[in-house]
Residue frames relative to the residue before (quaternion, step in Angstrom):
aa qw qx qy qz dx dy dz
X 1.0000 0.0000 0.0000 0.0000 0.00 0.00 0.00
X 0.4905 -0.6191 0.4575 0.4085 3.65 -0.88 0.98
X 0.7296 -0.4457 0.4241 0.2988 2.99 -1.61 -0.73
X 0.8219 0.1533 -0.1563 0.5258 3.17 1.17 -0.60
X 0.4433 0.5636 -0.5519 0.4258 2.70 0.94 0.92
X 0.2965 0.5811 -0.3780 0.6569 4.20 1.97 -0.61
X 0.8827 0.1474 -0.3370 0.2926 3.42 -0.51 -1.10
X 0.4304 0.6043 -0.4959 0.4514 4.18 1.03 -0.25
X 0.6309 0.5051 -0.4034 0.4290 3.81 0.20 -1.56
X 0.7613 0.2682 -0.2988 0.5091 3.85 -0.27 -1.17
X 0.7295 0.3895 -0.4356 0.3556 3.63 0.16 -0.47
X 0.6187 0.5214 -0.3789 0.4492 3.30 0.71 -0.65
X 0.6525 0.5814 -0.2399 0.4227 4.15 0.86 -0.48
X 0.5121 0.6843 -0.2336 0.4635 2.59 1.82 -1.29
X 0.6236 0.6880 -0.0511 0.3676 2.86 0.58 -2.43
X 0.8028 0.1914 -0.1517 0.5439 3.85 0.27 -1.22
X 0.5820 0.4135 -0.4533 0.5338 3.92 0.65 -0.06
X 0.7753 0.2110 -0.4160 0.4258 4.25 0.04 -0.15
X 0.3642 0.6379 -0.5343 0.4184 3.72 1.69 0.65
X 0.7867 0.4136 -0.1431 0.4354 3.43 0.87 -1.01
X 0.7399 0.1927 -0.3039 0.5683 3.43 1.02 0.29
X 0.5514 -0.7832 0.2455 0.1492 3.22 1.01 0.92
X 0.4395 0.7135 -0.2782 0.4693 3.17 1.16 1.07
X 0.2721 0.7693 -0.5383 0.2107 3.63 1.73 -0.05
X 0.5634 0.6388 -0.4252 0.3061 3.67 0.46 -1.49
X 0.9180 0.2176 -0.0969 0.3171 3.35 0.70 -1.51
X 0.3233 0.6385 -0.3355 0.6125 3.38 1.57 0.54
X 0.7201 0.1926 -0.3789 0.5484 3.89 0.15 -0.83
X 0.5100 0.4786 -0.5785 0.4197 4.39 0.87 0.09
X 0.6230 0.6022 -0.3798 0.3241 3.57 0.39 -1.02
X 0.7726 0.4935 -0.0478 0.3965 3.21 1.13 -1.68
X 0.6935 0.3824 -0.3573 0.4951 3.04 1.24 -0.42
X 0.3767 0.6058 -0.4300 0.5534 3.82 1.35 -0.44
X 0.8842 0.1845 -0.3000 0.3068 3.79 -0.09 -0.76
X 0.5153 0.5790 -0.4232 0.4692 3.26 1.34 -0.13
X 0.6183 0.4900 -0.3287 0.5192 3.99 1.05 -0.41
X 0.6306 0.1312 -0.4136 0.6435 3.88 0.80 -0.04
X 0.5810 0.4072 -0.5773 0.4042 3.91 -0.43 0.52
X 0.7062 0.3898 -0.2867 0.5169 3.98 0.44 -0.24
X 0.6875 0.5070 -0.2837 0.4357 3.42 1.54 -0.27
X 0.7508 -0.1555 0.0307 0.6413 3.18 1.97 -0.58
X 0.2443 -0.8032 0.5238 0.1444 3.63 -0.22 1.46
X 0.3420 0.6946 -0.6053 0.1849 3.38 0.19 0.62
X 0.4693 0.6553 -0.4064 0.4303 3.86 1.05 -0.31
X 0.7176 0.5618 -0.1849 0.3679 3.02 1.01 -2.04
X 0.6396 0.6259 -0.2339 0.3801 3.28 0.90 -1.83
X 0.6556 0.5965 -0.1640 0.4330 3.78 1.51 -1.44
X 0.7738 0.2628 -0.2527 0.5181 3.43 1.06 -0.94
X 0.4049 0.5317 -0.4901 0.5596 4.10 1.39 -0.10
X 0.7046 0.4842 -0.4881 0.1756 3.91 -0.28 -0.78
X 0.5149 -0.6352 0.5076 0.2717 3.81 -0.78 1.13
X 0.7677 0.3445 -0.3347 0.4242 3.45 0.74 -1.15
X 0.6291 0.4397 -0.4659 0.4402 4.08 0.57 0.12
X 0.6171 -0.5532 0.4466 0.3372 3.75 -1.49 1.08
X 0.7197 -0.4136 0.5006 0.2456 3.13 -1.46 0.12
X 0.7773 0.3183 -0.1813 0.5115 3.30 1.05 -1.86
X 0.5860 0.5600 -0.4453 0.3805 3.58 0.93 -0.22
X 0.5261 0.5630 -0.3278 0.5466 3.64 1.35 -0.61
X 0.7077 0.3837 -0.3403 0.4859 3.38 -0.29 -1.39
X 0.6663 0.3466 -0.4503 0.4828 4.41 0.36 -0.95
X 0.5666 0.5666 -0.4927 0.3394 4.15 0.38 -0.15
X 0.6797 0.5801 -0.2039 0.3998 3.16 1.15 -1.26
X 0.7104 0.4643 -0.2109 0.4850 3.15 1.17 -1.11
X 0.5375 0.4168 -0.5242 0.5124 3.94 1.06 -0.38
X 0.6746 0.5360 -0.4307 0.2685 3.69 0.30 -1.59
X 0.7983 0.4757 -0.0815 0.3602 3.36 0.34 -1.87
X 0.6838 0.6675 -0.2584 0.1418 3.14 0.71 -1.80
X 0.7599 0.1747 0.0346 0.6252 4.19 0.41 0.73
X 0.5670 0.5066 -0.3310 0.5588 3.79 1.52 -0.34
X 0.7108 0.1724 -0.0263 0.6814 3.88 0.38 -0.78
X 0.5247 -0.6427 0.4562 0.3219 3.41 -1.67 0.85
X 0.7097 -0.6825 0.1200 0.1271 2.74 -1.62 0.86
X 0.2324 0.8308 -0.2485 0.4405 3.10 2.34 0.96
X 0.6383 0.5018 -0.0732 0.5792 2.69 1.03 -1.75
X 0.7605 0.4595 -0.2630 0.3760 3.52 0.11 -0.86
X 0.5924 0.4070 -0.3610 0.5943 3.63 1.70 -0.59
X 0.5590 0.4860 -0.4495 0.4992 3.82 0.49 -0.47
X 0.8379 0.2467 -0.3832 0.3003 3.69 0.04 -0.59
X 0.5800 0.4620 -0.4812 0.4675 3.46 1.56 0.63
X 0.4402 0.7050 -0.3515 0.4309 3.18 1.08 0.39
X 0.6498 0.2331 -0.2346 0.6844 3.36 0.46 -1.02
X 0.4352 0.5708 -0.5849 0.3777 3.91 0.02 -0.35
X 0.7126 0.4839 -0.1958 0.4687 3.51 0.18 -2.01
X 0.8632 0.2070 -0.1901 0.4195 3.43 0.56 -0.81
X 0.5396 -0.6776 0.3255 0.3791 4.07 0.91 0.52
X 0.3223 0.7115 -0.4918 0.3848 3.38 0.96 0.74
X 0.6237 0.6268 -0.4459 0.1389 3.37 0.49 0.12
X 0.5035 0.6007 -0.4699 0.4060 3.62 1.09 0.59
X 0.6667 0.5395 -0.3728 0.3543 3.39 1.64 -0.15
X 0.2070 0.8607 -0.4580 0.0808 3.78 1.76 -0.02
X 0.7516 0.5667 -0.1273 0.3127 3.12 0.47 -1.42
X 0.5707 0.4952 -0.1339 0.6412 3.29 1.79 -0.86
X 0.5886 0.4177 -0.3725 0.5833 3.93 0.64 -0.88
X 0.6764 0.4248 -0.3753 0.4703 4.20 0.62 -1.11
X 0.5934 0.6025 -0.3515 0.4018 3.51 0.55 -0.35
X 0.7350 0.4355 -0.0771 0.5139 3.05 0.62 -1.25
X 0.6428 0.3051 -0.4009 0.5770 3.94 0.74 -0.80
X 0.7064 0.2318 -0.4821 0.4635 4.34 0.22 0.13
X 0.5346 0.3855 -0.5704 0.4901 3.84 0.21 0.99
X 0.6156 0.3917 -0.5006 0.4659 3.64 0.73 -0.21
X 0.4059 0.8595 -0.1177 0.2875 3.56 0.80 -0.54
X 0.7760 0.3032 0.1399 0.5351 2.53 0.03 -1.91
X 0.7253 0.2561 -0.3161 0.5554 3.79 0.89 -1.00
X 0.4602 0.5962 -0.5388 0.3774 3.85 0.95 0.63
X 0.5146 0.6497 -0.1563 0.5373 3.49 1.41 -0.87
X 0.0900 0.7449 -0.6242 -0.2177 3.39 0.62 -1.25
X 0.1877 0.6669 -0.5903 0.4142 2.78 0.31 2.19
X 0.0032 -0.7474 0.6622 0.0541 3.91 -0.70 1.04
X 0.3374 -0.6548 0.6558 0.1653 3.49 -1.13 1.81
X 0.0047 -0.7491 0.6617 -0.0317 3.69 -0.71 1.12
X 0.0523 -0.7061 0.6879 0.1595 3.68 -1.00 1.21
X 0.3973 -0.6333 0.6608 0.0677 2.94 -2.02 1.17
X 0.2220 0.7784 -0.5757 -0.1161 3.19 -1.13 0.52
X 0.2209 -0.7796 0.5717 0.1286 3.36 -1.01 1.07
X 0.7936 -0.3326 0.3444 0.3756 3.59 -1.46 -0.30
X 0.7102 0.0484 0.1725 0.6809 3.31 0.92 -1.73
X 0.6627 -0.4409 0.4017 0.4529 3.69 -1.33 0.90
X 0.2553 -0.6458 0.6824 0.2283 3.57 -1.27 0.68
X 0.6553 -0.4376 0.5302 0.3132 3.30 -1.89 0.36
X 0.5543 -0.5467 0.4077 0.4771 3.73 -1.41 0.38
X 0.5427 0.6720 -0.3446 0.3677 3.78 1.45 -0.87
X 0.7555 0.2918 -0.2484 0.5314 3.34 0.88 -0.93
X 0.7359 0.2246 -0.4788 0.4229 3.62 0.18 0.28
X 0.4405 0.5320 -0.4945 0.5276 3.79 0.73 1.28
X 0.6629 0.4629 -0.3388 0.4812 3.22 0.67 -0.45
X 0.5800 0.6908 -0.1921 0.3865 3.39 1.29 -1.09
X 0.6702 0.4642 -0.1193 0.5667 2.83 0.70 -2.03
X 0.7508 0.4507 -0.3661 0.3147 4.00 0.55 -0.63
X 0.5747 0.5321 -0.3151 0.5360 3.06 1.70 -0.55
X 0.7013 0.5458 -0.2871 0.3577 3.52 0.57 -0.18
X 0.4055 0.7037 -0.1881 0.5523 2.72 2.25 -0.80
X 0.7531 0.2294 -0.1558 0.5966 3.82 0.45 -0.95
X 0.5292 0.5696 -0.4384 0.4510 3.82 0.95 -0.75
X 0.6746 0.4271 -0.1539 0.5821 4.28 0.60 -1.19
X 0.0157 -0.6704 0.6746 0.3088 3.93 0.32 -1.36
X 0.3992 0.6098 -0.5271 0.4369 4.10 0.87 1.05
X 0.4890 -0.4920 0.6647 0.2774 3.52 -1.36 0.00
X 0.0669 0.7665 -0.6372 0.0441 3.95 -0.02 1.09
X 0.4523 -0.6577 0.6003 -0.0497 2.94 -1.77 1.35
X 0.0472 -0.8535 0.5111 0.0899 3.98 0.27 1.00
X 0.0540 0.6689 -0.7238 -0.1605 3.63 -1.11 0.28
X 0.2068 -0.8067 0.5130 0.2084 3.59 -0.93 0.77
X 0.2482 -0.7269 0.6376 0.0592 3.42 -1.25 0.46
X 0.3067 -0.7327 0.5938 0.1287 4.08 -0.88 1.20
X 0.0419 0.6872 -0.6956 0.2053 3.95 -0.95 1.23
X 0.3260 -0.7238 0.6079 0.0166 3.45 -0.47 1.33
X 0.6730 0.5940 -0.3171 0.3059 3.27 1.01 -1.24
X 0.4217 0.6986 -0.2862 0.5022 3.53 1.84 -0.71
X 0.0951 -0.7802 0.5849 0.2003 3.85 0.97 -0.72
X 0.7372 -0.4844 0.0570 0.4676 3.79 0.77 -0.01
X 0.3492 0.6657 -0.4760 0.4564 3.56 -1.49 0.44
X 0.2324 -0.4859 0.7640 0.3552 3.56 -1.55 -0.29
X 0.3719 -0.3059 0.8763 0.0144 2.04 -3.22 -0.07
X 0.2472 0.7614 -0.5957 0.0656 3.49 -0.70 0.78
X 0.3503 -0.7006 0.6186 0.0608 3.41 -0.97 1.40
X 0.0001 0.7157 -0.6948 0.0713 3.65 -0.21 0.87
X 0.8358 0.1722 0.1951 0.4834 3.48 -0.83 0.22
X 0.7736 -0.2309 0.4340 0.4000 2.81 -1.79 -1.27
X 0.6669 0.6847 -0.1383 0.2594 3.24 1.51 -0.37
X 0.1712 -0.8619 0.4670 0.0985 3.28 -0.18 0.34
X 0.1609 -0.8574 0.4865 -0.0479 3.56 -0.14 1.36
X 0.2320 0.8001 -0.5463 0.0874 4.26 0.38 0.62
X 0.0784 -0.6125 0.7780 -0.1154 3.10 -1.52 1.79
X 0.2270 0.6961 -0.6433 0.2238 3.41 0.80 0.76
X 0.5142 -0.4704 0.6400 0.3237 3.59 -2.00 0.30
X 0.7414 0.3589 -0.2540 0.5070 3.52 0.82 -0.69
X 0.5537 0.4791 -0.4568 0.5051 3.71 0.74 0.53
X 0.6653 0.3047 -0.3257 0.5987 3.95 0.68 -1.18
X 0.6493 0.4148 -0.5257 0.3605 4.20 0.23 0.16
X 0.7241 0.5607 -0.2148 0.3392 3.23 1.14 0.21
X 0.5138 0.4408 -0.2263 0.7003 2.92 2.17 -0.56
X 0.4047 0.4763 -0.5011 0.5985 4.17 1.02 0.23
X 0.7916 0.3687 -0.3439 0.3453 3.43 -0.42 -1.41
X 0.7144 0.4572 -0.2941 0.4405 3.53 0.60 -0.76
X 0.5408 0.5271 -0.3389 0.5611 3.72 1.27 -0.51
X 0.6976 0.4496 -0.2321 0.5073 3.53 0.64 -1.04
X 0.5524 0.5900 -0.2969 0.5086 4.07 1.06 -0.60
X 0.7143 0.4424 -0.1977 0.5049 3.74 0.81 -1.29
X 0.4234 0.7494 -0.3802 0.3384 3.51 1.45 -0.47
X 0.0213 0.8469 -0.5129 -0.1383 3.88 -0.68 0.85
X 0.4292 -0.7722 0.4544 0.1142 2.95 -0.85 1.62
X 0.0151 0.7486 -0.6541 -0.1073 4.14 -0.49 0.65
């Protein structure tokens, strides 16, 4: 079984059990908090993947770390995949349960990236255009690339939105390349 398809199954279970006890909101915080220290340092991950450490010595790690700290969904899912060796797919199952989320919300997480840090004005203005551009409720996280020389980058979705300076110098050069000289 691929990967994301491992990481859809648990998220998607995940996903319709904190639908029914009404708690998604806090479960995709929990989840996204641990999925940001697990991409910051797999050493958790590396601990519950090793062949040579028990099961019960895992599952009792989980239960000091987790146990009453994150709701109590989350905590069975991560003795779940524990029990079942799924734990290199965490990060991917967290991924996936805040896209199930979010498009419950009709919420689109859209990163922006600009040259230099934008003002709160300009990534309101953004975010409002994007707002009527999508007819969704978009969610910006921004991200700083000089290499962009100026402009945005906006990731909507599936989408991909480029008013970079370094995108239209590139669609010149190539316009200007096709150019026949006589």
């Amino acid at each position: 079984m691929q990967m994301q398809q491992i990481a859809e199954r648990y998220a998607h279970g995940l996903f319709e059990l904190t639908q029914q006890m009404h708690n998604s909101e806090s479960v995709n915080l929990d989840f996204g908090d641990l999925a940001n220290v697990l991409k910051q340092d797999d050493s958790l991950i590396r601990f519950l993947a090793a062949p040579q450490i028990v099961e019960s010595d895992k599952t009792a790690v989980v239960a000091k770390v987790f146990k009453g700290k994150v709701a109590d969904q989350l905590y069975h899912l991560l003795q779940l995949v524990v029990a079942k060796r799924r734990t290199g797919f965490l990060v991917e199952i967290a991924a996936e349960y805040s896209r199930l989320y979010h498009d419950s919300k009709g919420i689109v997480v859209t990163r922006l990236i600009s040259a230099i840090p934008l003002t709160a004005d300009e990534i309101g203005s953004i975010k409002t255009r994007l707002n009527k551009l999508t007819g969704r409720t978009i969610e910006i996280t921004t991200e700083v690339d000089a290499d962009i020389i100026g402009g945005v980058i906006a990731f909507v979705g599936e989408k991909i939105i480029d008013c970079s300076i370094r995108h239209d110098l590139q669609v010149l050069r190539e316009q200007l390349l096709e150019l026949k000289v006589h």
